[in-house]
C-alpha positions in Angstrom: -15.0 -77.6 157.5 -11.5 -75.9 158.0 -10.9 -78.9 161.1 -11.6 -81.2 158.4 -9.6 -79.6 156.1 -6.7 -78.9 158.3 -6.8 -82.8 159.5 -6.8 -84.0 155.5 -3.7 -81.9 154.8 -1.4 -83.5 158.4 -2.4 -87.0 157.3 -1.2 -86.2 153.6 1.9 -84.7 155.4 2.2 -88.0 157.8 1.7 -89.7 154.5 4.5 -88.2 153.1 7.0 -88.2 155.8 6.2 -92.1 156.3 7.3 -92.8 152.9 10.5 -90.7 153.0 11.3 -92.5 156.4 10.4 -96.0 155.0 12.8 -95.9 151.4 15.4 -94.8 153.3 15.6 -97.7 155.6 14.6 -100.1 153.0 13.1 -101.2 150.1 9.6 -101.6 149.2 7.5 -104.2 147.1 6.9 -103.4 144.0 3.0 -104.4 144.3 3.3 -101.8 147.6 4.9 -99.0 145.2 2.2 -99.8 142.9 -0.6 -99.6 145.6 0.5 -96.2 146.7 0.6 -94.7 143.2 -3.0 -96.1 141.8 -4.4 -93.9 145.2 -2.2 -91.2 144.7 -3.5 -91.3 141.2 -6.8 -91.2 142.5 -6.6 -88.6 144.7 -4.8 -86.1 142.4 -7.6 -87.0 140.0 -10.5 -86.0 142.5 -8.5 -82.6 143.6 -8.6 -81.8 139.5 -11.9 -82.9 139.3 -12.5 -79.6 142.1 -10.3 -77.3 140.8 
């Protein structure tokens, strides 16, 4: 379970670190921005659900 765990948390960092990487070298769609933030929304909404 801590592999698992370990692997979740780099892909949330990669996640992160694509995004900083990809508004600094241009813009993105509004329906993209949108995209992101509904599963963002999700996934903060599951964690909560757990704490």
């Amino acid at each position: 379970m801590e592999s698992y765990i370990s692997s979740l948390l780099i892909r949330m960092d990669h996640v992160c670190e694509r995004m900083k990487i990809l508004t600094r070298t241009r813009v993105l769609k509004k329906e993209d921005m949108e995209r992101i933030d509904y599963h963002l929304t999700q996934i903060m909404r599951i964690l909560n659900e757990c704490a």
